[in-house]
MIPA-503003 format. One line per 8 residues: number of its first residue (from 0); for each residue x, y, z of N, C-alpha, C. Coordinates in steps of 0.2 Angstrom, whole numbers, plus 2048, in hexadecimal, padded with zeros to 3 digits. Example, Ala and Ser with C-alpha at 12.3 -4.5 7.8 and 13.67 -1.06 7.14 Angstrom:
2
0) 842:7E4:827:83E:7EA:827:842:7F0:827 ~ 840:7F5:823:844:7FB:824:840:800:827
END
This chain:
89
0) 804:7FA:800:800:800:800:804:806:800 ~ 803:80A:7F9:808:80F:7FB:806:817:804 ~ 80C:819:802:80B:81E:80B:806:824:806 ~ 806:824:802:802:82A:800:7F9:828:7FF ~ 7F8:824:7FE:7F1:820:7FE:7EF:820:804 ~ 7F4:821:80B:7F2:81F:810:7F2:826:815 ~ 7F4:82E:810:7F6:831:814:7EF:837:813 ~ 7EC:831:80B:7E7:835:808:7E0:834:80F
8) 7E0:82B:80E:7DD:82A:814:7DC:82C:819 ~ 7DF:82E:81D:7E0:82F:823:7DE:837:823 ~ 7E1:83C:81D:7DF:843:81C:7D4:842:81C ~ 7D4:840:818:7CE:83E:817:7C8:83D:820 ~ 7CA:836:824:7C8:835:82A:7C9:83C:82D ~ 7CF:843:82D:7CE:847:833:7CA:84C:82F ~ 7CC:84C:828:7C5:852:825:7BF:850:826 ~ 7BA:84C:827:7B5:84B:82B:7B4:84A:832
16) 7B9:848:834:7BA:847:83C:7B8:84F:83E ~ 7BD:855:839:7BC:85B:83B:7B6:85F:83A ~ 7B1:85C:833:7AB:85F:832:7A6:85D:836 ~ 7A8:856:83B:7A2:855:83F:7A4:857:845 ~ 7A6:859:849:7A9:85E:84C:7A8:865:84D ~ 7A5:868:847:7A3:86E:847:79B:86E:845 ~ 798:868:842:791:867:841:78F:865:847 ~ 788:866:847:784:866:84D:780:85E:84F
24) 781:85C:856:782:857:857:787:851:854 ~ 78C:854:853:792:850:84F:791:84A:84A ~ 78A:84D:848:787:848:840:787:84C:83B ~ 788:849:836:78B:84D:82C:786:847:82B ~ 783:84B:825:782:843:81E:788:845:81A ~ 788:83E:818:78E:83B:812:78C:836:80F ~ 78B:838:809:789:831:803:78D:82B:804 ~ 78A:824:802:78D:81E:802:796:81F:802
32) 797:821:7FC:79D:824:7F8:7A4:825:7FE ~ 7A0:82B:801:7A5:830:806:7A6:829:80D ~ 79F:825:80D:79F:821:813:7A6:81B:814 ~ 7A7:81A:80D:7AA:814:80B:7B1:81A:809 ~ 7B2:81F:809:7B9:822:80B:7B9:822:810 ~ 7B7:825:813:7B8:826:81B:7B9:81E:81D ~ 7B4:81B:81D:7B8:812:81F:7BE:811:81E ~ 7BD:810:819:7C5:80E:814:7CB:813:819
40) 7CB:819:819:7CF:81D:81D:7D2:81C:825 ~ 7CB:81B:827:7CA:817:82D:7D1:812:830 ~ 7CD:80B:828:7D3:804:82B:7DB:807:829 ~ 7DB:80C:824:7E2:80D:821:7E5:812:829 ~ 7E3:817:82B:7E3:818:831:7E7:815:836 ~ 7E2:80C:837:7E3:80A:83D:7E8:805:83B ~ 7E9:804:836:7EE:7FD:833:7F5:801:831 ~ 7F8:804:831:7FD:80A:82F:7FD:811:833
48) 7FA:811:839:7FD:817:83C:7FC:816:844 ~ 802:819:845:801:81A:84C:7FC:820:853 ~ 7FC:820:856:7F6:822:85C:7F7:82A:859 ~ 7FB:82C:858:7FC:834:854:7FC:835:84D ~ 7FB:830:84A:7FA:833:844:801:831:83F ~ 805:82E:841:80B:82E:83D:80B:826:83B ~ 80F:826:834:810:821:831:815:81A:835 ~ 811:815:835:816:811:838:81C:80E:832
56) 821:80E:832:828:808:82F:821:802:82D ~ 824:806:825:821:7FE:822:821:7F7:827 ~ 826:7F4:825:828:7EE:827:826:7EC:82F ~ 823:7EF:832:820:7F1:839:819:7F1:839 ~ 817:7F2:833:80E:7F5:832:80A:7EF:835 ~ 80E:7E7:832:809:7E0:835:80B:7DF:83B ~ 80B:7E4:840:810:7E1:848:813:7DE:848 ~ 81A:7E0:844:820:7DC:844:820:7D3:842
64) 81B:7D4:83F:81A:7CB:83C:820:7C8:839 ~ 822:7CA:834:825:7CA:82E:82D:7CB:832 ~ 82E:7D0:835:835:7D1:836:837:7CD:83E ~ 832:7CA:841:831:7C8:846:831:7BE:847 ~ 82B:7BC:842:829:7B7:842:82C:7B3:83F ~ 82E:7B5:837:831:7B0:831:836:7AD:833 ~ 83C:7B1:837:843:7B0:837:841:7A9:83D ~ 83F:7AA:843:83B:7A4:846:837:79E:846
72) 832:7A0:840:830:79A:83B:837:797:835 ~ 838:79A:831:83F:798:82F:846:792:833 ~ 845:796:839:84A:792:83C:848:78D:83F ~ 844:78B:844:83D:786:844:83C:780:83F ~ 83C:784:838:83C:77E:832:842:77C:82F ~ 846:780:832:84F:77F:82F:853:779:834 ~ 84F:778:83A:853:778:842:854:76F:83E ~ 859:76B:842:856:762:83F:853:761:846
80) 84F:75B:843:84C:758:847:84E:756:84C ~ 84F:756:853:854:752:856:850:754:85D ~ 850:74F:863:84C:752:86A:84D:759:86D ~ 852:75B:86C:854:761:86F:853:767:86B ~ 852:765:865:84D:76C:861:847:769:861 ~ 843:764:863:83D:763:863:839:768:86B ~ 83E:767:86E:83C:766:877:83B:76F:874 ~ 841:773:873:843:77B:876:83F:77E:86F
88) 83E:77C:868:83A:780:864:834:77F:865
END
């Protein structure tokens, strides 16, 4: 996903976040359309930033799956079989 897709997204979420804000009762109508950006913005939002608003490190964005898990599943299917990598992996 590029950062600029996500940066649209997220602009998007706090320009209505700031129209309801100033509208009464903090309800707006928004066509279908606007509804399903605003979503869309939402999950890019929660999937790709941090509590402030900033971009997290690619490679980070899956909670460390990737840079964390592979290298220990790898090793696990690398390890030989034998009781004492059976017992401790």
């Amino acid at each position: 996903m590029p950062d600029e897709e996500i940066k649209v997204g997220v602009a998007t979420v706090k320009r209505y976040k700031a129209i309801s804000e100033i509208a009464q009762n903090g309800e707006i109508n928004v066509s279908k359309d606007e509804k399903a950006k605003i979503l869309r913005g939402i999950k890019l939002m929660n999937a790709s930033t941090n509590d402030v608003g900033d971009l997290i490190f690619k490679p980070c964005r899956m909670c460390g799956y990737f840079t964390f898990n592979v290298p220990i599943t790898v090793g696990m299917m690398l390890a030989p079989p034998t009781i004492m990598n059976t017992v401790l992996l």
